[in-house]
C-alpha positions in Angstrom: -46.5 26.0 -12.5 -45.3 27.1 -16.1 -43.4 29.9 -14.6 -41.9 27.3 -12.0 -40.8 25.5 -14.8 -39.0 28.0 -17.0 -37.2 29.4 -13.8 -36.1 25.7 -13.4 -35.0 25.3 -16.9 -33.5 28.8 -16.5 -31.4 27.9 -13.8 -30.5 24.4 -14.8 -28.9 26.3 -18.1 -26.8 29.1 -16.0 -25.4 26.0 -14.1 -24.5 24.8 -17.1 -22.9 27.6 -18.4 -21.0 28.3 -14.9 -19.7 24.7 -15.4 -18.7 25.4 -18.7 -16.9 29.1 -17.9 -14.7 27.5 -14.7 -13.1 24.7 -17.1 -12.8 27.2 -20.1 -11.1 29.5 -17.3 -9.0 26.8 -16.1 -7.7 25.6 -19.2 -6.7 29.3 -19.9 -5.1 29.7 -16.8 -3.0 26.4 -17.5 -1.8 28.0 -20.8 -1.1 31.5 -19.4 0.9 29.6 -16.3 2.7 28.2 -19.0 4.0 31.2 -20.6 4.6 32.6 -16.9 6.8 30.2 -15.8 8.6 30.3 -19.4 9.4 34.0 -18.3 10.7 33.0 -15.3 13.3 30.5 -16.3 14.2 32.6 -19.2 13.9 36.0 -19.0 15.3 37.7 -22.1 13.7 35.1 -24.4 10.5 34.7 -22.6 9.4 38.3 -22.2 9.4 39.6 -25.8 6.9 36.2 -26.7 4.3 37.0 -23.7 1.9 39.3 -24.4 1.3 37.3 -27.9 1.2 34.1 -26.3 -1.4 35.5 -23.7 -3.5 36.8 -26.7 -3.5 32.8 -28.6 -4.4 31.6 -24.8 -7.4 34.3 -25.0 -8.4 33.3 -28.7 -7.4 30.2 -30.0 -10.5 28.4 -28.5 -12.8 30.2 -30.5 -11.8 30.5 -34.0 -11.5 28.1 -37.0 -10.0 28.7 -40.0 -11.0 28.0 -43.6 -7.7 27.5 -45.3 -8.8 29.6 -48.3 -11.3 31.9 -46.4 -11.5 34.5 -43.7 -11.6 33.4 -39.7 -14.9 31.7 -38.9 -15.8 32.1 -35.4 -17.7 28.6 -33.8 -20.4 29.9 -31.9 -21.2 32.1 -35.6 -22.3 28.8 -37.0 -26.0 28.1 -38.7 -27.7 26.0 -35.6 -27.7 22.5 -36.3 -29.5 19.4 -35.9 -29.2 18.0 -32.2 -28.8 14.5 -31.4 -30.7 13.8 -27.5 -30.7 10.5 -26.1 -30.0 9.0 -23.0 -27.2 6.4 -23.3 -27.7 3.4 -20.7 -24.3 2.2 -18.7 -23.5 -0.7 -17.0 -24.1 -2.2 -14.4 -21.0 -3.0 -11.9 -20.2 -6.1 -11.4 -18.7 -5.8 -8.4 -20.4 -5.0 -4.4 -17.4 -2.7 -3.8 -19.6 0.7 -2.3 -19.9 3.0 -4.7 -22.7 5.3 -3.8 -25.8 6.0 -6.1 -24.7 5.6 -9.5 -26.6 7.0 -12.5 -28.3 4.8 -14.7 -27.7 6.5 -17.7 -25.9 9.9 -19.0 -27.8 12.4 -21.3 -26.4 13.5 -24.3 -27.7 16.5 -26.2 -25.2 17.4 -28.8 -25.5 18.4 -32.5 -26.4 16.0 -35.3 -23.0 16.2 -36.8 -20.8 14.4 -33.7 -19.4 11.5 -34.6 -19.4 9.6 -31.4 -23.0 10.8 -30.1 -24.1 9.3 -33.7 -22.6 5.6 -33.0 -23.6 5.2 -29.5 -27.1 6.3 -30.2 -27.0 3.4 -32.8 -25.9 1.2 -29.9 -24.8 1.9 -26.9 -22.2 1.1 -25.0 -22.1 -3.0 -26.1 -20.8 -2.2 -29.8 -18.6 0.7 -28.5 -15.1 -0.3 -28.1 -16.2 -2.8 -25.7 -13.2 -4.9 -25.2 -11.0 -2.0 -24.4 -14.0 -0.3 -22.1 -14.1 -3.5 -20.5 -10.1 -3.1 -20.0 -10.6 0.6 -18.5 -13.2 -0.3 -16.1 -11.4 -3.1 -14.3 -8.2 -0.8 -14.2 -10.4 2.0 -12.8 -10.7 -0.9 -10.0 -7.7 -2.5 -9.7 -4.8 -0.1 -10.7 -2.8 1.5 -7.8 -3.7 5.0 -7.2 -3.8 8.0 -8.9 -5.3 9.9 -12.3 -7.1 8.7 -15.6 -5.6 10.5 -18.1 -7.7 11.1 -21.7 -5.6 12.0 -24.6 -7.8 12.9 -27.6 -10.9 12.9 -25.5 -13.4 13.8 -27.7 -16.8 14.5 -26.3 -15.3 12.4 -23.2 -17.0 9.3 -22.7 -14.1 7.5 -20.9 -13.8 10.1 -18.7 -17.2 10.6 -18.0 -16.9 6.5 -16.9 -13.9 6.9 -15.3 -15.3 9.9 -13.0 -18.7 7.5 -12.7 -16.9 4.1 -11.7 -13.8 4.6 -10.5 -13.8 8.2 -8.5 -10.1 8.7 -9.9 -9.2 12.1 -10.9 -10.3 12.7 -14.7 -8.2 15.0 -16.9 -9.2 14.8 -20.9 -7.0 17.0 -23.1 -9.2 17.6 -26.4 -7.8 20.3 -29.2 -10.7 20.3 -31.3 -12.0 23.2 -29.9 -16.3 22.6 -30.9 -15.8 19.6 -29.6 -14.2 20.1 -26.0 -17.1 22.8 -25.7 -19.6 19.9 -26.2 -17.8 17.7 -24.2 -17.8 20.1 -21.1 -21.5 20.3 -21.9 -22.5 17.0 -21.7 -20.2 16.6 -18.5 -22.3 19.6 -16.9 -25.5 18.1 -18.4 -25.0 15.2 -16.0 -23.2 17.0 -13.4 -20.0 15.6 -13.3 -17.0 17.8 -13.1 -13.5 16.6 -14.3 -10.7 18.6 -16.0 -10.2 18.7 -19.7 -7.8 20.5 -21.0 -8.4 22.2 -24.3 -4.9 21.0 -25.8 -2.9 18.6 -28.1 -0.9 16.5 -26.8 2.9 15.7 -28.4 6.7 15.2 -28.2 7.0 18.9 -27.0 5.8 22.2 -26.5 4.5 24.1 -29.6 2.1 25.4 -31.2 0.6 22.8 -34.2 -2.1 23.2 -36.9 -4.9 20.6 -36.3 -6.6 19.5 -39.6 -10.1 19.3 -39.1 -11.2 16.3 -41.1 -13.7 16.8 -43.5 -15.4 12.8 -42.8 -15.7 13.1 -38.9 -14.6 14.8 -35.8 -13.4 12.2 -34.4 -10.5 12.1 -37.2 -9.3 15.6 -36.3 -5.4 14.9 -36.4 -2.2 16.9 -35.6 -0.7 14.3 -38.7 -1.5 16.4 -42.7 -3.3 14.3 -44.4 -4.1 11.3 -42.7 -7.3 12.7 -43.9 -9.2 14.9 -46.2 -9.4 18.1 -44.8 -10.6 21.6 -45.7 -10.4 23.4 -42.4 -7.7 23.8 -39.4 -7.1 25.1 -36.5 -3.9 26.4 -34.9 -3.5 24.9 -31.4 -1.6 24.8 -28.1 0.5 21.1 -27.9 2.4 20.3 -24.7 3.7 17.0 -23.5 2.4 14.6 -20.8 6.5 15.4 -19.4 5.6 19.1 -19.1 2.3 19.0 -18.0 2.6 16.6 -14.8 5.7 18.8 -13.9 3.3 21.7 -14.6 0.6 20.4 -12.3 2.1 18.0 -10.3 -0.8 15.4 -11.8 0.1 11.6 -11.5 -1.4 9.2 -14.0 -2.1 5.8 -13.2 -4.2 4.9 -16.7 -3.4 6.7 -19.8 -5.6 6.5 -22.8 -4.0 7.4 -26.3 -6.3 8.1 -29.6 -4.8 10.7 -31.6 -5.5 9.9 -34.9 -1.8 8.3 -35.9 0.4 10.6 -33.4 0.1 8.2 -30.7 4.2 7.7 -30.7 4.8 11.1 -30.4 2.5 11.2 -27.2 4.6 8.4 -26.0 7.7 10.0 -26.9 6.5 13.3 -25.2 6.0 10.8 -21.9 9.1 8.9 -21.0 9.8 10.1 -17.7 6.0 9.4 -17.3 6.7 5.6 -18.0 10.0 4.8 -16.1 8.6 6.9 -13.1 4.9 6.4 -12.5 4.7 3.5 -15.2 1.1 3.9 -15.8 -1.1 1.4 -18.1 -1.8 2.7 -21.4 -4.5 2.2 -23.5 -3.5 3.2 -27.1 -5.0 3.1 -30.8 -2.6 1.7 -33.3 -4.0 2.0 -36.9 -2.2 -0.5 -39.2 0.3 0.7 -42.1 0.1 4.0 -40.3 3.1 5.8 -38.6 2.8 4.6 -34.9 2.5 1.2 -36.1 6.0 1.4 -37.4 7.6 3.4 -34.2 5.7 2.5 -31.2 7.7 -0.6 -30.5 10.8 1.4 -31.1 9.5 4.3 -28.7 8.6 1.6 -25.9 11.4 -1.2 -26.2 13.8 -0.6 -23.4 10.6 0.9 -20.8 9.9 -2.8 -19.7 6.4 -2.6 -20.4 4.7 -5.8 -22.4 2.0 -5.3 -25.3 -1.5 -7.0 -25.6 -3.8 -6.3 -28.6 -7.1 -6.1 -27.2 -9.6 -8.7 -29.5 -12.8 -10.1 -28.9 -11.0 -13.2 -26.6 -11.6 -13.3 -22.6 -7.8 -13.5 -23.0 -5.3 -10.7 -23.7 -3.2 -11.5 -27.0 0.4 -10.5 -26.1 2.4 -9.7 -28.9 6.5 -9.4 -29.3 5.4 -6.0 -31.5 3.1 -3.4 -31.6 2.0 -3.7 -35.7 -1.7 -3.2 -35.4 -4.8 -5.4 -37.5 -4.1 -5.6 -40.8 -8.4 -5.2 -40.8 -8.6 -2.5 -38.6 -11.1 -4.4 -36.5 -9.0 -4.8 -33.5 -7.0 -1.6 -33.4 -6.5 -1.1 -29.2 -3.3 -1.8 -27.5 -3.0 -2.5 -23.5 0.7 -1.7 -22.9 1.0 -2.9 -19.2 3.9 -2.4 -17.1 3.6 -5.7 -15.5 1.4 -8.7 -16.4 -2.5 -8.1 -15.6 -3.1 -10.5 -12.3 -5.6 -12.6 -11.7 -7.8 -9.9 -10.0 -7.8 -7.9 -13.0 -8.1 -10.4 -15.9 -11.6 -11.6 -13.7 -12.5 -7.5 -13.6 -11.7 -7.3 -17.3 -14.0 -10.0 -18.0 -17.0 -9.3 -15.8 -16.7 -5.6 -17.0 -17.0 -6.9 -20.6 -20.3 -9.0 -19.5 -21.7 -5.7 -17.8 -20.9 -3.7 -21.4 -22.4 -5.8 -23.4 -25.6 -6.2 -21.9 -26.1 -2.4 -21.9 -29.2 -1.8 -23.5 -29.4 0.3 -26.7 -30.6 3.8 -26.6 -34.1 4.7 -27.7 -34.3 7.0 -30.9 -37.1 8.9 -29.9 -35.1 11.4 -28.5 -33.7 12.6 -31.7 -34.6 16.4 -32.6 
């Protein structure tokens, strides 16, 4: 029986680590497509660049840079603390079929992750849970096609969004610790989706990433939005390119990039006036999108609705963010939500908030 159960455990961990190798391996492949079809279209540029940008494909996943200090590799690091709980999720309230979902996802993760530390606290019911409620009625009621994640993190939406809705998931996540963890706790729980170990901007470049010294989950393309003592040099390609690259198809976009979210949007125009997808986006007050997100979006025909704590969305003629930070999500819709999703939107929000809050006794 004991050695039953190490051979279990054993295998359970190379499933993991397959998981983990075939999106590593596809997110590589993406970026040396890239610089493929660059030589294609221009030879006499492209050529001289592609062994070097095959190399940063190969490598820029696993290094991190002290801006004063040598190279520090991320899987060199002192083990930490973990973090293991299981988080509870909601109930659907809808009969539409669905299968057998999972009552809860487990998250094993170090100490030191933002986002694992908050919904431990929690759960779901305190987490962004007018904007989850939002998502998950979209997941339901929007036409078809993908759920995109920009700044992803360790991928809750998308883990929802591959749970509830069955769309296609892609998460694009720079930080490159943290889309490890992320395809970890997607294998832990044995849902697959797509992320994409890149930023996401106006254009195609390369971009440092300042690692901020508070949180992961202020990692931001933007110097110094906050304090930071590391970075990491990065691939950054726009939502154009990369749906030409793939032929994907978004049908919800979420945006929370740590005060580029205009540049995303910028990086996505033929995105809006072809597949005019709703976007959920993150709008920090007194901060740089909150100044030029209007001016990116007038002109697309799409309307803006701060997302509060009302059962009714708050359309506004700008997109200015809270003065208090306490409501910071947008809804940019390309039509006015019907009556089918504005009842979603509020049964969802029920089903969040009575999530039950994760027990602590999990905690290593």
């Amino acid at each position: 029986a004991y050695l039953q159960k190490n051979l279990a455990r054993t295998l359970g961990d190379l499933r993991r680590v397959e998981a983990e190798l075939a999106a590593l391996r596809a997110s590589v492949t993406m970026r040396v497509g890239r610089a493929v079809v660059d030589v294609a279209r221009s030879p006499r540029t492209g050529i001289p660049k592609l062994p070097g940008r095959l190399r940063e494909a190969w490598r820029s996943h696993r290094t991190t840079r002290k801006r004063e200090g040598a190279p520090v590799g991320i899987r060199a690091r002192p083990a930490q603390p973990r973090r293991t709980f299981d988080l509870p999720l909601p109930v659907p309230p809808h009969d539409k079929p669905t299968g057998r979902l999972p009552r809860c996802l487990r998250i094993d993760v170090p100490d030191s992750l933002y986002v694992a530390r908050v919904l431990q606290s929690k759960g779901l019911r305190t987490y962004e849970p007018d904007m989850l409620a939002w998502f998950l009625a979209l997941g339901d009621t929007a036409r078809p096609g993908a759920v995109w994640d920009v700044g992803a993190n360790i991928g809750i939406y998308g883990l929802l969004a591959r749970i509830y809705s069955g769309r296609e998931v892609v998460g694009f996540e720079p930080t490159p610790e943290v889309a490890a963890w992320a395809r970890r706790i997607a294998a832990d729980n044995d849902l697959s989706y797509r992320l994409e170990q890149l930023a996401v901007g106006e254009t195609e470049s390369t971009a440092t990433l300042f690692l901020s010294d508070r949180t992961d989950s202020s990692n931001s393309l933007a110097k110094g939005f906050r304090k930071s003592s590391h970075d990491v040099e990065v691939l950054v390609e726009s939502l154009d390119r990369y749906a030409a690259l793939t032929g994907g198809q978004a049908a919800i976009l979420k945006i929370d990039t740590e005060t580029t979210e205009h540049l995303v949007l910028r990086g996505a125009r033929r995105i809006l006036a072809e597949h005019r997808p709703w976007v959920f986006c993150e709008v920090l007050a007194n901060r740089e999108p909150a100044r030029r997100l209007t001016e990116v979006m007038r002109g697309t025909g799409y309307r803006y609705y701060q997302l509060t704590s009302e059962s009714s969305l708050v359309e506004q003629d700008e997109i200015t963010g809270d003065p208090r930070n306490k409501f910071p999500n947008y809804l940019l819709a390309p039509v006015e939500p019907d009556r089918e999703t504005v009842a979603a939107a509020r049964a969802w929000r029920t089903a969040v908030t009575a999530c039950a809050t994760p027990t602590r006794h999990h905690q290593q």
